[in-house]
C-alpha angles and dihedrals in degrees: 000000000000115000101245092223084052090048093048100051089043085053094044102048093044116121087231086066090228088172119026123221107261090055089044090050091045097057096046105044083057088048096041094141095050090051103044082053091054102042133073111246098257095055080037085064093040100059090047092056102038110111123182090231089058103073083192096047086056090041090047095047089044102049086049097046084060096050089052088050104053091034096056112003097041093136089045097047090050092053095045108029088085144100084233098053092055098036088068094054095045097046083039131095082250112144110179137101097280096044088056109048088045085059093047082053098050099036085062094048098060091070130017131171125199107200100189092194083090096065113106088157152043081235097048088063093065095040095050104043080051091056095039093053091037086236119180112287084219086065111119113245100233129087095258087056090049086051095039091057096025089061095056089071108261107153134128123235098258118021111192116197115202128193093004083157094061081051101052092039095050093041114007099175086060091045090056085046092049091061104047095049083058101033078049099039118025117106140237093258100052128090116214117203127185111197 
């Protein structure tokens, strides 16, 4: 049986972003002894000092988090670092905190919608693409970094894009941008709309 505060950092730290950090932050804040048992002193501070307005704070926690893993938690990571893995929580009669917040996650992956009416800068497009697909916090906020994540396969089902005129009208040479990362990158299995 895999320790839950074990499960919960593994599925935390994981480049597919299984648990995001606020989630992550949540539960062990709320869990702060067992955690400070399980941890070595530098991710303990880490953790203590991690805060979700401080990108670095979340990458640093985040890079760290992964070292202690492999370091110490290699056969646990193996077995839980997977879209199998979660799938079989989510799909189980599973009713704790990391069930739920896997579900939350998958629920909103199934279906995301991108209304670029919302954009009022060129920082805005990344931002928002990153909370519409429910991407890492820990992704960086560039293109490249959209590519880089984009191009692991981290789409939903169906992805709506709304307003992609606005878009094109307000900041054409993102909006160029915005269509090759999906024409490049979006699986088989996802749906792109634009409505």
């Amino acid at each position: 049986m895999i320790d839950k505060y074990i499960e919960m950092l593994v599925l935390f730290c994981s480049c597919y972003g299984y648990i995001s950090t606020g989630d992550f932050l949540s539960f062990a804040y709320s869990n702060i002894e067992e955690y400070e048992k399980i941890l070595d002193e530098e991710i303990y501070l880490s953790l203590l000092s991690a805060s979700l307005t401080d990108k670095e704070s979340v990458i640093a926690l985040t890079n760290r988090s992964r070292e202690f893993v492999n370091k110490n938690y290699a056969s646990y990571a193996e077995e839980i670092d997977n879209d199998a893995y979660v799938e079989r929580i989510v799909e189980s009669d599973r009713d704790d905190y990391v069930a739920k917040c896997l579900r939350k996650l998958y629920e909103r992956r199934d279906r995301a919608v991108i209304d670029m009416a919302r954009v009022n800068s060129k920082e805005d497009i990344v931002k928002l693409i990153k909370e519409s697909i429910v991407l890492p916090q820990w992704c960086g906020n560039g293109w490249d970094a959209m590519n880089d994540i984009l191009g692991e396969g981290n789409f939903p089902s169906v992805l709506e894009i709304k307003n992609m005129e606005v878009l094109e009208k307000k900041y054409p040479e993102d909006a160029t941008l915005f269509r090759n990362l999906l024409q490049k990158n979006t699986p088989k299995y996802c749906i792109v709309k634009y409505v």
